[in-house]
C-alpha positions as CSV (number, residue, x, y, z in Angstrom):
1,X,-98.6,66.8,-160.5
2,X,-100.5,68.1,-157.2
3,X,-103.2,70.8,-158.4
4,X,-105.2,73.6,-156.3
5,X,-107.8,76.0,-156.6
6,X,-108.5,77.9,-153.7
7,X,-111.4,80.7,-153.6
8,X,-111.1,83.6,-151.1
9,X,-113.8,84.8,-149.1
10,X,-113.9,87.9,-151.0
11,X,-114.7,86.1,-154.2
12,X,-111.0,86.1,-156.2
13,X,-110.1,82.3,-157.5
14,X,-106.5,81.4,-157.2
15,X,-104.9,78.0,-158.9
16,X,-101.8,76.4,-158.0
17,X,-99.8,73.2,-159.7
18,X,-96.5,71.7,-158.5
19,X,-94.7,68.9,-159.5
20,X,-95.1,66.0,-156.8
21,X,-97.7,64.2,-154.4
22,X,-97.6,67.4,-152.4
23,X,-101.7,68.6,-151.5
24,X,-100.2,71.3,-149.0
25,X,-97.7,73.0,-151.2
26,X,-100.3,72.8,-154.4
27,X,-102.9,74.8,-151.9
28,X,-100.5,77.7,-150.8
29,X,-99.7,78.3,-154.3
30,X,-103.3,79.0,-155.5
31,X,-103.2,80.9,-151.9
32,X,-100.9,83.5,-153.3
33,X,-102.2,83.7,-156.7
34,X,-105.5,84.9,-155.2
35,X,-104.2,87.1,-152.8
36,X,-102.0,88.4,-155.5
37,X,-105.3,89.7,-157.0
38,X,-106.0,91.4,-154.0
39,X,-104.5,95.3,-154.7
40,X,-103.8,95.2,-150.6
41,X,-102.0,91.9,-150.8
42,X,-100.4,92.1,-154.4
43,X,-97.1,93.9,-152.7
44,X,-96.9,91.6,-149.8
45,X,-97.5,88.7,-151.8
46,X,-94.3,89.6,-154.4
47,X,-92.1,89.9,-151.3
48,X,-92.9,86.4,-150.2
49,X,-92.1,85.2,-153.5
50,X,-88.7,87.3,-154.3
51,X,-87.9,85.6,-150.4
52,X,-88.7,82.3,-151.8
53,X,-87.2,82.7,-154.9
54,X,-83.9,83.7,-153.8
55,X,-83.6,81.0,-151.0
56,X,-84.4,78.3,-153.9
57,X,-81.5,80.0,-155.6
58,X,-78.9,79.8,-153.2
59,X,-80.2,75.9,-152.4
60,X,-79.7,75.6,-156.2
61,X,-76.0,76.9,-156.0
62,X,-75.5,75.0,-153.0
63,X,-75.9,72.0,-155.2
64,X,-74.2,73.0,-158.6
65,X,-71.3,73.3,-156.1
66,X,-71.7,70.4,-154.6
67,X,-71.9,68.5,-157.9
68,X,-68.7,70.4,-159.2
69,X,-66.8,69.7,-156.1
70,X,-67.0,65.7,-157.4
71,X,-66.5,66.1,-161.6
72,X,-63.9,64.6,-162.7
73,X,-62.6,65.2,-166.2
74,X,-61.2,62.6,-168.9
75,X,-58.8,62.8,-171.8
76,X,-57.0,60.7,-174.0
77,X,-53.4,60.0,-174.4
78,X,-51.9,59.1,-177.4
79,X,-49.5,56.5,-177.3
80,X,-46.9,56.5,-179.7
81,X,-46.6,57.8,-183.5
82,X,-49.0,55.2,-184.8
C-alpha cells in the first residue's frame, strides 16, 4: 500500500492510499481529497472523479468481456443405465 498526505497552502490536509508501489498516484489522491474541502474546488473535484470513475468502469467491462469471450463450460455425460 502507497500512502499520501498532502497539505494545501491554504491550510486543508488531504490523505490518499492505493494499493501498489505507486508514490505519484498515492499523492494525487490526497490532492483531491484536500481540494475537495475547498467549497470552490468541491464541484470540480467530483467531476474529475465521476470522469475517472466511469473510464475505470468501461476498462472493467472491457475485461469481464474479455474473460467471457474464453469460458468454457463443462458437463457430464452419463454413460449407460448403470
Amino acid at each position: 500500500v502507497s500512502r499520501a498526505t498532502i497539505r494545501l497552502a491554504s491550510g486543508e490536509i488531504g490523505h490518499g492510499h492505493c494499493l501498489g508501489l505507486s508514490r505519484r498516484k498515492a499523492e494525487l489522491i490526497a490532492l483531491f481529497d484536500a481540494l475537495s474541502q475547498r467549497p470552490e474546488h468541491e464541484a470540480k473535484v467530483a467531476d474529475l472523479l465521476a470522469t475517472i470513475c466511469e473510464a475505470r468502469d468501461a476498462a472493467d467491462r472491457a475485461d469481464e468481456e474479455r474473460a467471457a469471450a474464453t469460458r468454457v463450460e463443462f458437463f457430464t455425460m452419463v454413460r449407460g443405465d448403470e
